[in-house]
mmCIF file of the N, C-alpha and C atoms, coordinates in Angstrom:
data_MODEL
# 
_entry.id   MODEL 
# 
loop_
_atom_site.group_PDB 
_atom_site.id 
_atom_site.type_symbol 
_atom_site.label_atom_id 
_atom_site.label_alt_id 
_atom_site.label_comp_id 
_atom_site.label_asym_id 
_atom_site.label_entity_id 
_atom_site.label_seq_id 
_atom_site.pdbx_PDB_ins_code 
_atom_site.Cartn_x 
_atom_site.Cartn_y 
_atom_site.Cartn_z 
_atom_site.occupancy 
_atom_site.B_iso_or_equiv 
_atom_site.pdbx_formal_charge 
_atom_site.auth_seq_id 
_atom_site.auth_comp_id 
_atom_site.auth_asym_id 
_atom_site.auth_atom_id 
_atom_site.pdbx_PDB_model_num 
ATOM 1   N N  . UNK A 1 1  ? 110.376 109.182 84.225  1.00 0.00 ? 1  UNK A N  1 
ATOM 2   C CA . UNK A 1 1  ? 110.113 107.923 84.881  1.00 0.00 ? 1  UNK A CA 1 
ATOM 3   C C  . UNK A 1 1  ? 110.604 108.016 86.327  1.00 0.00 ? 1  UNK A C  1 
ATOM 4   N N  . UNK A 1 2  ? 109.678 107.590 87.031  1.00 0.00 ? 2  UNK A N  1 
ATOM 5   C CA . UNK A 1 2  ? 109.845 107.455 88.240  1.00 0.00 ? 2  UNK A CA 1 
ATOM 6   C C  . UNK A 1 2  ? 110.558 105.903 89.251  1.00 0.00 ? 2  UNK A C  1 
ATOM 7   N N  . UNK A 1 3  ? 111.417 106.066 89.999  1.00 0.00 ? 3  UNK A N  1 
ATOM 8   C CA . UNK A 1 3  ? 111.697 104.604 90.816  1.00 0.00 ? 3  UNK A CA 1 
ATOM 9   C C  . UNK A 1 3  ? 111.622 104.713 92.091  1.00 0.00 ? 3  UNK A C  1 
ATOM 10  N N  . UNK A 1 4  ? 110.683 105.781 92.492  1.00 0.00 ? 4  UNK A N  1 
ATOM 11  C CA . UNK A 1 4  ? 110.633 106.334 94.401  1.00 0.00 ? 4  UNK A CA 1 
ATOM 12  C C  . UNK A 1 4  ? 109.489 105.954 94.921  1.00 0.00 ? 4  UNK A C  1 
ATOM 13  N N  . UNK A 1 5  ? 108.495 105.295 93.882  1.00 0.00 ? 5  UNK A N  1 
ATOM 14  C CA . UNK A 1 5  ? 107.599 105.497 94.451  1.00 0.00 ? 5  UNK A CA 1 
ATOM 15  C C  . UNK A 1 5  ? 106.486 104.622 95.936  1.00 0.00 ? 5  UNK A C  1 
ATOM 16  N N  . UNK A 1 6  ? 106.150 104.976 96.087  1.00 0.00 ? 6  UNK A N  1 
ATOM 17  C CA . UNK A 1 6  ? 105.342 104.481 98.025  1.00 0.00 ? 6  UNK A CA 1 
ATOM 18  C C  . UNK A 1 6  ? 104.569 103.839 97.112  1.00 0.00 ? 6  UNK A C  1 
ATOM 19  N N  . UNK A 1 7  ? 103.210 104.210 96.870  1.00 0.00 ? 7  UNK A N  1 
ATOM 20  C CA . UNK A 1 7  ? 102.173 103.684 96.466  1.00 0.00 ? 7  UNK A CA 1 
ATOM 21  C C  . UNK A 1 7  ? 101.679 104.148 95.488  1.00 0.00 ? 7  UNK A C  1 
ATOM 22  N N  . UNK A 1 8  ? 100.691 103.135 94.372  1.00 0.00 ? 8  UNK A N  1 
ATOM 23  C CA . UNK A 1 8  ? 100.281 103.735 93.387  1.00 0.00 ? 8  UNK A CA 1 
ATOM 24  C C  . UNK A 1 8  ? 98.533  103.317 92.702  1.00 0.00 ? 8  UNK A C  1 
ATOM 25  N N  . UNK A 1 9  ? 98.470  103.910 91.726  1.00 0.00 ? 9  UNK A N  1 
ATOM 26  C CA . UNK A 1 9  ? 96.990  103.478 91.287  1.00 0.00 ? 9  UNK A CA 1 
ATOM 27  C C  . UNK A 1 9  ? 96.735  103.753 90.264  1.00 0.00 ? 9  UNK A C  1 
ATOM 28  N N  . UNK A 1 10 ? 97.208  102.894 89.169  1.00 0.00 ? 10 UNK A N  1 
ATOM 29  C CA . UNK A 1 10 ? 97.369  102.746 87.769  1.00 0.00 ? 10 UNK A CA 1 
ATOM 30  C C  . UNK A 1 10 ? 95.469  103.381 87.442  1.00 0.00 ? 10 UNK A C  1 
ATOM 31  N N  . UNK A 1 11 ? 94.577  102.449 87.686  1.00 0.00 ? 11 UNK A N  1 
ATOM 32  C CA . UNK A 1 11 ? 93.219  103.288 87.269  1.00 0.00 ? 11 UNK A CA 1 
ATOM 33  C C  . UNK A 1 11 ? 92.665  104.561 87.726  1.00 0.00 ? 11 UNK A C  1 
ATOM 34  N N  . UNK A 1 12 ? 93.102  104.984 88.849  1.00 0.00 ? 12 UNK A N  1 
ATOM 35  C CA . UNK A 1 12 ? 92.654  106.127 89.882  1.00 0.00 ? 12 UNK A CA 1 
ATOM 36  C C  . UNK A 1 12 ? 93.858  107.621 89.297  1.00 0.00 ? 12 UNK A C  1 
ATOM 37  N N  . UNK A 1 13 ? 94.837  106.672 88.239  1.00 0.00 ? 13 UNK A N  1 
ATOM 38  C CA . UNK A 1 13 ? 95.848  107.870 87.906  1.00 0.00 ? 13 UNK A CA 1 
ATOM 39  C C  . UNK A 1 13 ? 96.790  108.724 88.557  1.00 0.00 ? 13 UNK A C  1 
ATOM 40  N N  . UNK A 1 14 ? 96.809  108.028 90.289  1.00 0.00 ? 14 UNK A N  1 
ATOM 41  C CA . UNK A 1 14 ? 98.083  108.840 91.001  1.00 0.00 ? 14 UNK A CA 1 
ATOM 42  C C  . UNK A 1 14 ? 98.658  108.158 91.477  1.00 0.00 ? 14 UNK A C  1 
ATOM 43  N N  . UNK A 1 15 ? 99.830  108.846 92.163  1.00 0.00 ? 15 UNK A N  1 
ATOM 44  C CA . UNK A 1 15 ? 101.286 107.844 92.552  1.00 0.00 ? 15 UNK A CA 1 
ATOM 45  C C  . UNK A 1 15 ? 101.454 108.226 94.032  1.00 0.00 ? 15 UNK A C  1 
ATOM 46  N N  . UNK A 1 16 ? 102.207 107.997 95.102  1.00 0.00 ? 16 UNK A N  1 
ATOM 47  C CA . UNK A 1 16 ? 102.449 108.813 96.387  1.00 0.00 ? 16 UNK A CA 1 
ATOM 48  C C  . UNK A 1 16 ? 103.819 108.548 96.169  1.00 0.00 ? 16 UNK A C  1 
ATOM 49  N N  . UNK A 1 17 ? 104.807 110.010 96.844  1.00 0.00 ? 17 UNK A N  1 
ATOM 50  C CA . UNK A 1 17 ? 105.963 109.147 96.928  1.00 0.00 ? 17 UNK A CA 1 
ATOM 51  C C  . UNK A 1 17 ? 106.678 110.447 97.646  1.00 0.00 ? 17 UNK A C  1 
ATOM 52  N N  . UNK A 1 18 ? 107.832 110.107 98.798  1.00 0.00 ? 18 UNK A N  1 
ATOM 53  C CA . UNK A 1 18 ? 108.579 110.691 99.077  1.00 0.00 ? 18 UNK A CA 1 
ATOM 54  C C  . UNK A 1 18 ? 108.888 111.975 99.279  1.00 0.00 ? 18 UNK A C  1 
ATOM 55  N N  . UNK A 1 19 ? 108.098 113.343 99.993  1.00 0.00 ? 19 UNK A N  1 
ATOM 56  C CA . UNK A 1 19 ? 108.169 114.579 100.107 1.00 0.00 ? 19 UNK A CA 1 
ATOM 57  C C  . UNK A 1 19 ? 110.013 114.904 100.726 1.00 0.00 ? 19 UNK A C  1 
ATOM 58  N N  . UNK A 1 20 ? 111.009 114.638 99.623  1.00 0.00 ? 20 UNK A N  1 
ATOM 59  C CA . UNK A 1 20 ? 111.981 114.844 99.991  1.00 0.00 ? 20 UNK A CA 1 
ATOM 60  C C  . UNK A 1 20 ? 112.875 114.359 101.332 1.00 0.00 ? 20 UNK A C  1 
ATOM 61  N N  . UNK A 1 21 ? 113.257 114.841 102.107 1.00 0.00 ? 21 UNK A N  1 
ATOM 62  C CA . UNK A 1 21 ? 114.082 113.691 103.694 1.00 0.00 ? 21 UNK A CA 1 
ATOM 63  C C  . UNK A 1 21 ? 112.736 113.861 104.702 1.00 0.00 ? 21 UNK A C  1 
ATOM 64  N N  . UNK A 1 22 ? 111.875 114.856 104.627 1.00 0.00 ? 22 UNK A N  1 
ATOM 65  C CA . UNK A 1 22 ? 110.852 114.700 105.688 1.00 0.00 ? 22 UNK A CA 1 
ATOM 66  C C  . UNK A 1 22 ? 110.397 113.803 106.269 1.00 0.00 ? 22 UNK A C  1 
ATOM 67  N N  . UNK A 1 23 ? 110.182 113.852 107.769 1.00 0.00 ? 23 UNK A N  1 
ATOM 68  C CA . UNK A 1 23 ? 110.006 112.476 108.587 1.00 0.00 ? 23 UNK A CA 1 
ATOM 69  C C  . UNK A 1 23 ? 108.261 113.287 109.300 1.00 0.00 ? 23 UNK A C  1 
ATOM 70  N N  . UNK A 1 24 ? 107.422 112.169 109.562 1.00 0.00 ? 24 UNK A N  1 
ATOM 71  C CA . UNK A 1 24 ? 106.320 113.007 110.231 1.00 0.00 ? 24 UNK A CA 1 
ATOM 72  C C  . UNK A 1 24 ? 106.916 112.366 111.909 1.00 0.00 ? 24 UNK A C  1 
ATOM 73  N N  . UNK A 1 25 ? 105.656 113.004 112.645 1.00 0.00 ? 25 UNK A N  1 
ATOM 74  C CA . UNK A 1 25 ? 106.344 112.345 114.337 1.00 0.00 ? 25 UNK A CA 1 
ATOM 75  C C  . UNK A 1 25 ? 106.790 111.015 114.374 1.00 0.00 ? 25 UNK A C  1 
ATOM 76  N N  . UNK A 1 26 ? 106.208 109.864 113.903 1.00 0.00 ? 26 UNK A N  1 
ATOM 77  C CA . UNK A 1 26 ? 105.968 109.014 114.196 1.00 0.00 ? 26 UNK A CA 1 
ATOM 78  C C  . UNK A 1 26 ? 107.480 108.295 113.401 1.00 0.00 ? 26 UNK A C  1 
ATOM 79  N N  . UNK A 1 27 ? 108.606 109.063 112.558 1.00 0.00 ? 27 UNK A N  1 
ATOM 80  C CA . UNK A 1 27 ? 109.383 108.449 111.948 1.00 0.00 ? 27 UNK A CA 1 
ATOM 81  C C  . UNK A 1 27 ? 109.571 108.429 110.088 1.00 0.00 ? 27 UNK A C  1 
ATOM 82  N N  . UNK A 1 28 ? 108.286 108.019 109.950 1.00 0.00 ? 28 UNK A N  1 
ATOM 83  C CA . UNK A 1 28 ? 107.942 107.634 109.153 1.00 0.00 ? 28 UNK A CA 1 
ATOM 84  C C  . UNK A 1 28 ? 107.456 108.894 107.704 1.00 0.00 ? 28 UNK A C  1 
ATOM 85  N N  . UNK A 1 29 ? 108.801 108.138 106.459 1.00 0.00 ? 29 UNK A N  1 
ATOM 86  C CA . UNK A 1 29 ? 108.406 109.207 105.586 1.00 0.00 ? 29 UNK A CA 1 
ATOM 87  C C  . UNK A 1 29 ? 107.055 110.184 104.985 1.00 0.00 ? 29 UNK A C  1 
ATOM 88  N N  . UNK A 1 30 ? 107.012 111.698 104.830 1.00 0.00 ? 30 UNK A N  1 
ATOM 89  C CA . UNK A 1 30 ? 106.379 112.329 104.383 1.00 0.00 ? 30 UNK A CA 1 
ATOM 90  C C  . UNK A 1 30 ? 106.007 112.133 102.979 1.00 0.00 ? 30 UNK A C  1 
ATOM 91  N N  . UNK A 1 31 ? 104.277 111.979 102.646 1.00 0.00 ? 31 UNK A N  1 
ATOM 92  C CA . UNK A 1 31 ? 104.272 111.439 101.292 1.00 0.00 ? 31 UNK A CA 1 
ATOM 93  C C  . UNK A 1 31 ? 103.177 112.959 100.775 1.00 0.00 ? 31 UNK A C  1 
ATOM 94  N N  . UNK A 1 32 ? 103.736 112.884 99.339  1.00 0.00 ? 32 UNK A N  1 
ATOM 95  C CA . UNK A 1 32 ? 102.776 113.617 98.334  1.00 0.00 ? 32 UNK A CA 1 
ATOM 96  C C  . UNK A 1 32 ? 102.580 112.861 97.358  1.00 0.00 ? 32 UNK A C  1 
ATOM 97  N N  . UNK A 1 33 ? 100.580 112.929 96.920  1.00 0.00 ? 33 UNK A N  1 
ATOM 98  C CA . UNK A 1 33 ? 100.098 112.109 96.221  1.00 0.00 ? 33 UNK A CA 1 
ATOM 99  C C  . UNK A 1 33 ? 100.093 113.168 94.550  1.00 0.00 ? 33 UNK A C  1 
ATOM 100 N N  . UNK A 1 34 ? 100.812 112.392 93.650  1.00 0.00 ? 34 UNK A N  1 
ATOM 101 C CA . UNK A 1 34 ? 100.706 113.176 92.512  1.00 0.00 ? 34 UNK A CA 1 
ATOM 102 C C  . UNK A 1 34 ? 99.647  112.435 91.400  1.00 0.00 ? 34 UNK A C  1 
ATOM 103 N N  . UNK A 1 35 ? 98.950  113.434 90.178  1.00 0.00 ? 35 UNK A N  1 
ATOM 104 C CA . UNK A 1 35 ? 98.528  112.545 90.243  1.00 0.00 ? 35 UNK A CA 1 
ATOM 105 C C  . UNK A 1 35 ? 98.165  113.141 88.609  1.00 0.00 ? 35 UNK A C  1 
ATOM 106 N N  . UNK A 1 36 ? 98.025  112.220 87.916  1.00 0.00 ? 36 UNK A N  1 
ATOM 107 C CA . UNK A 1 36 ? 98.395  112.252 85.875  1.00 0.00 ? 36 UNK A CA 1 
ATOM 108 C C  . UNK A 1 36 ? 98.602  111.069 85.281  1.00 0.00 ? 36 UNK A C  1 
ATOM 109 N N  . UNK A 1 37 ? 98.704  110.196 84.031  1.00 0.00 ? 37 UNK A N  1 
ATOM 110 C CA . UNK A 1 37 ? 99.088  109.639 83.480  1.00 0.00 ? 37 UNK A CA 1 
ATOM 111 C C  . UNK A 1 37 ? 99.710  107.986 84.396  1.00 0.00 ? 37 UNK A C  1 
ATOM 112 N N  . UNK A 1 38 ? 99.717  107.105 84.774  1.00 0.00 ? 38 UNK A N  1 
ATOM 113 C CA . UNK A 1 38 ? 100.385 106.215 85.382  1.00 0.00 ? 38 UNK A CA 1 
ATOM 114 C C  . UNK A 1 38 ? 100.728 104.523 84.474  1.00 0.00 ? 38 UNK A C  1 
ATOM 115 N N  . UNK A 1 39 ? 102.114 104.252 84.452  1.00 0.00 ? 39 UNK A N  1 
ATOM 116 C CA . UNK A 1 39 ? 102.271 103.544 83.328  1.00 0.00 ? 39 UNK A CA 1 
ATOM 117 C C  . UNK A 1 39 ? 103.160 102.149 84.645  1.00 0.00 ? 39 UNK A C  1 
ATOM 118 N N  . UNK A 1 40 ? 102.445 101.187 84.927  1.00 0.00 ? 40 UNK A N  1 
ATOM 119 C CA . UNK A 1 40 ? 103.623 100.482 85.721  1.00 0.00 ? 40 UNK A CA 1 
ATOM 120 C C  . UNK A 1 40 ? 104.265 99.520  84.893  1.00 0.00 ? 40 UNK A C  1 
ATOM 121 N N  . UNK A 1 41 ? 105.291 99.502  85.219  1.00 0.00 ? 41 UNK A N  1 
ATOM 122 C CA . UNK A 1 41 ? 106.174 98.464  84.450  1.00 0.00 ? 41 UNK A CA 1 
ATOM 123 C C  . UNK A 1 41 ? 107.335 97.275  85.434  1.00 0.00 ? 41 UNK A C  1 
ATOM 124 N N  . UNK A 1 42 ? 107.805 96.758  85.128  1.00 0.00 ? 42 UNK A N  1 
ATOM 125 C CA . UNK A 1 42 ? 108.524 95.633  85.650  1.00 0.00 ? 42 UNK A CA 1 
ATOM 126 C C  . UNK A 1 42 ? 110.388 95.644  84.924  1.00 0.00 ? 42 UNK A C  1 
ATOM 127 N N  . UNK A 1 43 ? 111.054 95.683  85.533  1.00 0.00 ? 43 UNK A N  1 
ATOM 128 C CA . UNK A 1 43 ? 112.677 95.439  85.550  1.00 0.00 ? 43 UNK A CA 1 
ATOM 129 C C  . UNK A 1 43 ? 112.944 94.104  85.250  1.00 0.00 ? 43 UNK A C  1 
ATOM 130 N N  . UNK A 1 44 ? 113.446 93.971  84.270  1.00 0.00 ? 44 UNK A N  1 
ATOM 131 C CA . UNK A 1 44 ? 113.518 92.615  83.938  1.00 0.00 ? 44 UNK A CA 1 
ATOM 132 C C  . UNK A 1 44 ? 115.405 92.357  84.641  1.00 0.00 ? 44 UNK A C  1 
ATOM 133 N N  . UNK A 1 45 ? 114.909 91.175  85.335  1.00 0.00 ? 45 UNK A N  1 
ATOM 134 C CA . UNK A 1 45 ? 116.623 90.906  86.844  1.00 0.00 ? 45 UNK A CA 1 
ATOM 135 C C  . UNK A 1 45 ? 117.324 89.894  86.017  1.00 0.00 ? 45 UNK A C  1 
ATOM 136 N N  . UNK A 1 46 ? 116.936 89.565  85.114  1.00 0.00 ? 46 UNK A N  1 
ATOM 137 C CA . UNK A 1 46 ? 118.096 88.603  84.483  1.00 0.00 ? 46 UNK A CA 1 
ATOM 138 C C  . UNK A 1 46 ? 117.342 87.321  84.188  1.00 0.00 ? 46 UNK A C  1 
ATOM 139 N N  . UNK A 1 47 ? 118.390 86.145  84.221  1.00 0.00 ? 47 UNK A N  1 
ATOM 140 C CA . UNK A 1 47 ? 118.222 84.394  84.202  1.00 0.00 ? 47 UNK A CA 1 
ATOM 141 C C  . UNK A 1 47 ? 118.058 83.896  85.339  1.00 0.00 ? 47 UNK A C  1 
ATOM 142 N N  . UNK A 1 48 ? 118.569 84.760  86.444  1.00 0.00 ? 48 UNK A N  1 
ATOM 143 C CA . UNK A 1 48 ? 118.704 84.269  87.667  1.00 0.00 ? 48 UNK A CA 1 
ATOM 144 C C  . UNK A 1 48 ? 118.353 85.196  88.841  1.00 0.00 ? 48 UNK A C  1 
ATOM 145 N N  . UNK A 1 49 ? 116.944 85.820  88.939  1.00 0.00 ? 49 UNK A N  1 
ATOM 146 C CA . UNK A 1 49 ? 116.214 86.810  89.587  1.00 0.00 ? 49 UNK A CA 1 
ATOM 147 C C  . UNK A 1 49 ? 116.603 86.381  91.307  1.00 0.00 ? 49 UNK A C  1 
ATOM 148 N N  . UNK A 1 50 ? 116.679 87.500  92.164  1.00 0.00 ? 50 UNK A N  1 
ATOM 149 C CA . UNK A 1 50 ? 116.643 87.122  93.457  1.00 0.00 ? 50 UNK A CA 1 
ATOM 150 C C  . UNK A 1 50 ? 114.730 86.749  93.872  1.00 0.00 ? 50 UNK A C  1 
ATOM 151 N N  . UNK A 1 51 ? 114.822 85.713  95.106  1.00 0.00 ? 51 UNK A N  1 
ATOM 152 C CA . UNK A 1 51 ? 114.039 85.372  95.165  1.00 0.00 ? 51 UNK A CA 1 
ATOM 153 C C  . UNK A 1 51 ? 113.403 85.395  96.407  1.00 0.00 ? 51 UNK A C  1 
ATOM 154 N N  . UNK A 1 52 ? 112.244 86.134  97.232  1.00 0.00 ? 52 UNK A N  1 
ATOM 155 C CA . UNK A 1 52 ? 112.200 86.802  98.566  1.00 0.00 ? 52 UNK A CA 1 
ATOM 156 C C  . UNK A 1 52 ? 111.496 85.113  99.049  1.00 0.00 ? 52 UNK A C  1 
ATOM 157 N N  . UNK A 1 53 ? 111.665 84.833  100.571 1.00 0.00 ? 53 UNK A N  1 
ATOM 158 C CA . UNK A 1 53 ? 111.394 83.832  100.774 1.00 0.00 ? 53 UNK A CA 1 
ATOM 159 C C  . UNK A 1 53 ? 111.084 84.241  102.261 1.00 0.00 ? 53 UNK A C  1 
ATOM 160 N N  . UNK A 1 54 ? 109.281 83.438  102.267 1.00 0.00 ? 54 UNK A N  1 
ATOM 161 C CA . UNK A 1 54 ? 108.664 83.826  103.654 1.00 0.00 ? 54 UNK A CA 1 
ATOM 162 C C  . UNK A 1 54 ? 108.917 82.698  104.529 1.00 0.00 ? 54 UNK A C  1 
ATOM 163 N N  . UNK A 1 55 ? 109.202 83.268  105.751 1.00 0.00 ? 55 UNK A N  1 
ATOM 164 C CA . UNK A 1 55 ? 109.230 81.834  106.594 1.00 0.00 ? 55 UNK A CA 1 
ATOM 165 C C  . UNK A 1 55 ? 109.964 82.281  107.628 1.00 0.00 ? 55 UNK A C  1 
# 
């Protein structure tokens, strides 16, 4: 099980995530798209979940 991951695609069957500390020019992490089996799931935070708030 994975918890790194960038982006994913439960029907398309691959994940992107994290090519180790690599930075490309621009800063911004180096990704490898893997790609097999994809199962997403959810962390259950408790009774009292934090709650992101736009504004």
């Amino acid at each position: 099980m994975r918890t790194d991951i960038e982006e994913y695609s439960v029907s398309e069957g691959w994940v992107r995530v994290q090519a180790g500390k690599s930075l490309d020019r621009k800063g911004q992490p180096l990704t490898i798209k893997l790609t097999g089996p994809v199962e997403a799931w959810y962390e259950d935070l408790g009774e009292n979940p934090p709650v992101v708030r736009k504004g």
